[in-house]
C-alpha positions in Angstrom: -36.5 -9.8 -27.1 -35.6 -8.3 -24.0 -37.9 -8.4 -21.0 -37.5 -6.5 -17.6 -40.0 -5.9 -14.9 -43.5 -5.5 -17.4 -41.5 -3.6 -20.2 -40.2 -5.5 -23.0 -38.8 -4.6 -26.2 -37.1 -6.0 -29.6 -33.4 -6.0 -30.0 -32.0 -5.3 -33.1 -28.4 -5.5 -33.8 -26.4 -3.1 -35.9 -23.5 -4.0 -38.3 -22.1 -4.9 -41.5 -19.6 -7.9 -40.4 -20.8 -10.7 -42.0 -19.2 -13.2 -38.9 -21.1 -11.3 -36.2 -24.5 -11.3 -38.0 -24.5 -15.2 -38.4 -23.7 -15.5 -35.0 -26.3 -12.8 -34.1 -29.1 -14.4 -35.9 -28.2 -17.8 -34.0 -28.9 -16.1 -30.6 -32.8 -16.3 -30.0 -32.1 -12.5 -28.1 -31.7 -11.1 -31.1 -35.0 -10.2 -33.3 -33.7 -8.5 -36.2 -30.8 -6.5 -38.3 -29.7 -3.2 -39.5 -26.6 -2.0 -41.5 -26.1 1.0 -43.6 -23.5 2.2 -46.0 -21.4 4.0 -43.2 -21.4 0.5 -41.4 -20.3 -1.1 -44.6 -17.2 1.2 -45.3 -16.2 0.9 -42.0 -16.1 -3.0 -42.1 -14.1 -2.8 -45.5 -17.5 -3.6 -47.5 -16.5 -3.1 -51.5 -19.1 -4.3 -53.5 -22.6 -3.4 -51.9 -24.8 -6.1 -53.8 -22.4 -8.9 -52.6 -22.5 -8.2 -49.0 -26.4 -7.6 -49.3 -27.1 -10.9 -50.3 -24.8 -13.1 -48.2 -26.5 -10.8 -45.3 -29.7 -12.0 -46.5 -28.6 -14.9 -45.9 -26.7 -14.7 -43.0 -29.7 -13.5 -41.3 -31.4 -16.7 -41.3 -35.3 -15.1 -41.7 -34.7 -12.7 -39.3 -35.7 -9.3 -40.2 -33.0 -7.4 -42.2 -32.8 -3.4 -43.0 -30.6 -2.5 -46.2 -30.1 0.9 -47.3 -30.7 2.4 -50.6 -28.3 5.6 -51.3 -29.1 7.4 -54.6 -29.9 11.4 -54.1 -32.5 10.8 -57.7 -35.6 9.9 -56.5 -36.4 7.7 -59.2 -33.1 5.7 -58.9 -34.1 5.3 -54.9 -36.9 3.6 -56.2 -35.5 1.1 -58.2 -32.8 0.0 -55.6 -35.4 -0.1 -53.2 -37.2 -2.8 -55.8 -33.7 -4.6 -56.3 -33.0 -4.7 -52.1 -36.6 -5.6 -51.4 -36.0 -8.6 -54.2 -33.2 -10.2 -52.3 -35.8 -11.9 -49.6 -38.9 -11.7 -47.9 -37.2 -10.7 -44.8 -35.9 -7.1 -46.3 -37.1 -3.9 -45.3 -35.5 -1.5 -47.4 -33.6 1.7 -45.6 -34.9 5.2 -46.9 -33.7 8.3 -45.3 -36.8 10.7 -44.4 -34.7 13.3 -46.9 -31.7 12.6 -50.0 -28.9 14.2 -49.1 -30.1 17.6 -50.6 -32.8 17.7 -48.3 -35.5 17.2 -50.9 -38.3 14.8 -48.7 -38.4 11.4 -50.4 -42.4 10.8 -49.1 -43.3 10.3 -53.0 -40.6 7.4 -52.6 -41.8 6.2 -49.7 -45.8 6.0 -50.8 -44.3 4.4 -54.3 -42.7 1.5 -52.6 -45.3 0.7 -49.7 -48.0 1.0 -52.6 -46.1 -2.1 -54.0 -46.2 -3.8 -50.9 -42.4 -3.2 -50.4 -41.9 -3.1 -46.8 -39.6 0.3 -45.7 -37.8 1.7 -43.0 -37.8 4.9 -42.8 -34.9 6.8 -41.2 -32.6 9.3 -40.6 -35.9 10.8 -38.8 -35.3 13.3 -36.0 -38.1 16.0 -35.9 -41.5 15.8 -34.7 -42.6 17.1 -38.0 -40.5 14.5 -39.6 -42.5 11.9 -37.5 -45.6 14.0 -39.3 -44.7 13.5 -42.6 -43.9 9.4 -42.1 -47.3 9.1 -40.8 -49.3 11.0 -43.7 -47.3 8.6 -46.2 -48.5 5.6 -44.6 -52.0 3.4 -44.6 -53.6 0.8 -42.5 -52.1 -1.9 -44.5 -48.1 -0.3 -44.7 -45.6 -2.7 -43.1 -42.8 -0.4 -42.3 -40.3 0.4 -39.4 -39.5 4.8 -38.2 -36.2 4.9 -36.9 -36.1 7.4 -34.9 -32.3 8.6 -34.1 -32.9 9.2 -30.5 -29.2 9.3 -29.8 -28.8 12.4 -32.5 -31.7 14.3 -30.6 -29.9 13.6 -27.4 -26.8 15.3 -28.7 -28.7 18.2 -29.1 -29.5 18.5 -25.2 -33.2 17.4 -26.0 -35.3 14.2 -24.2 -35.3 11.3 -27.3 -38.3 9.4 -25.1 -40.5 12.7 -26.0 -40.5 12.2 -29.6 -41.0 8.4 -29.4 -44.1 9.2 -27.3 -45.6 11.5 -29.3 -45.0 9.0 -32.3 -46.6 6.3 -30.1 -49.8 8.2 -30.2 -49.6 9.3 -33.5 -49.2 5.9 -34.3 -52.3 4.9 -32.2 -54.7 7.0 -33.7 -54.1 6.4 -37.3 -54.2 3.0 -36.5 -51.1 1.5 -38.2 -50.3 -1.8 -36.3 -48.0 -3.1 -38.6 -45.2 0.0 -38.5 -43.3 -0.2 -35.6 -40.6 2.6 -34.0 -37.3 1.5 -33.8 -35.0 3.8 -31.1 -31.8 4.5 -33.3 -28.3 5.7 -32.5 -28.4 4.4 -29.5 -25.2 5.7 -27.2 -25.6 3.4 -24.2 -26.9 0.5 -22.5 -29.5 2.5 -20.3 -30.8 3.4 -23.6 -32.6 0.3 -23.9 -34.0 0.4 -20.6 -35.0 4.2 -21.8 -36.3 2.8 -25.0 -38.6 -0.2 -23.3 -40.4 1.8 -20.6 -41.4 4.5 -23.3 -42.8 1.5 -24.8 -40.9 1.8 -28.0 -41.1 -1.5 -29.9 -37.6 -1.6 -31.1 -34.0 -0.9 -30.5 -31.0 -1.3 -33.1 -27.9 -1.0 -31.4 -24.1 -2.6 -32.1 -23.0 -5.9 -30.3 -20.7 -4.0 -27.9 -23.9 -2.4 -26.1 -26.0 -5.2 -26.7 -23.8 -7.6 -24.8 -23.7 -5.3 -21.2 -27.2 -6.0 -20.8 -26.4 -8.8 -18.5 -25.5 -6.7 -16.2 -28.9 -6.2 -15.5 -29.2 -5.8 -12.1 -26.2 -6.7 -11.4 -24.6 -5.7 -7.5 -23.1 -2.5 -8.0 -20.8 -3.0 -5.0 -19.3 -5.6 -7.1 -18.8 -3.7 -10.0 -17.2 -1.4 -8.2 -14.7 -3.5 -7.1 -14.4 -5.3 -10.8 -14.1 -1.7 -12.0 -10.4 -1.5 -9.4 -9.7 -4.4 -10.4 -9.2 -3.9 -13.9 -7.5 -0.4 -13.1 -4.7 -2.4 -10.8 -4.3 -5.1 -13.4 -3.8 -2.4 -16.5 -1.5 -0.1 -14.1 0.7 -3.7 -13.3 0.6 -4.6 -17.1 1.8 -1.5 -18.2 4.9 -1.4 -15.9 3.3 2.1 -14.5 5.3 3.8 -11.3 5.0 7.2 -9.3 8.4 7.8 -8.0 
């Protein structure tokens, strides 16, 4: 967890190496992990089911999101059962929609009526945030990852949607689902994240590591920042003749 000034927040890792998630779930900073099928393919992942479970394991107890990826509703279901099945740490992945757009809230109830615990995601609409609140009860253990970095592609303020999930939240009382800030684009996300008091934020090791430059003397930086332009100019053999 990270804390600065009174705001704190979860940190979540993203990725689908297998080396950097046992070393991630070592580090005490780090509270949980997400991957998705994109991640996998981009690591050179081949056979989903293998990678799933040595993730499982990998992750050492610590809270693990794996994504189901059929468009048939009733197939969703029963890799959710199969990905839930793998450990007690699981929270299965399903998007708010398939792929043809057809809402997957039948899906959703199914599974947290079975007490399988779900992350929803791929959500990005306030009436997306609507609909993940009507599927879930008092007693639903379940993450809404909210892709705040998509929204801010779109010129709009991400910390406005987490709000007004906040209070949704609030008033249907659901204190075991929790909003994870997704897509995250940049370190300042975090601090963007924590003061909206969002309770999570997934984000790959490459972000994750700048935040200790917390604070950190900007007149220092600068000069750092010259540094490293000098030493890459002398490296490369660069002249202006």
């Amino acid at each position: 967890m990270f804390n600065f000034d009174t705001h704190k927040i979860k940190i979540f890792t993203d990725g689908a190496n297998l080396d950097s998630i046992i070393k991630l779930a070592k580090d005490d900073f780090i509270d949980g992990i997400t991957t998705n099928p994109t991640l996998m393919r981009r690591s050179g992942v081949t056979n989903y089911m293998t990678f799933a479970n040595s993730a499982v394991k990998a992750s050492q107890g610590k809270s693990i999101s794996l994504e189901v990826f059929s468009d048939n509703l009733d197939i969703m279901i029963d890799q959710a059962r199969i990905l839930s099945g793998l450990g007690k740490s699981v929270y299965v992945k399903i998007p708010i929609t398939n792929s043809q757009g057809e809402p997957t809230s039948s899906v959703i109830k199914q599974l947290l009526n079975e007490n399988i615990k779900v992350n929803i995601t791929a959500v990005l609409s306030y009436s997306q945030i609507d609909e993940c609140i009507r599927n879930l009860q008092g007693n639903s253990f379940a993450y809404i990852s909210i892709f705040a970095g998509r929204i801010a592609d779109t010129g709009l303020n991400p910390s406005l949607f987490i709000d007004y999930a906040i209070n949704k939240l609030k008033d249907k009382h659901l204190n075991n689902v929790e909003l994870i800030w997704a897509s995250t684009r940049e370190v300042y996300n975090i601090y963007e994240a924590a003061k909206v008091g969002c309770n999570i934020i997934t984000a790959p090791p490459e972000i994750i590591k700048k935040i200790k430059l917390y604070n950190y003397d900007l007149n220092k930086l600068s000069l750092e920042t010259v540094q490293m332009f000098k030493s890459d100019s002398d490296s490369a053999g660069y002249s202006i003749n």
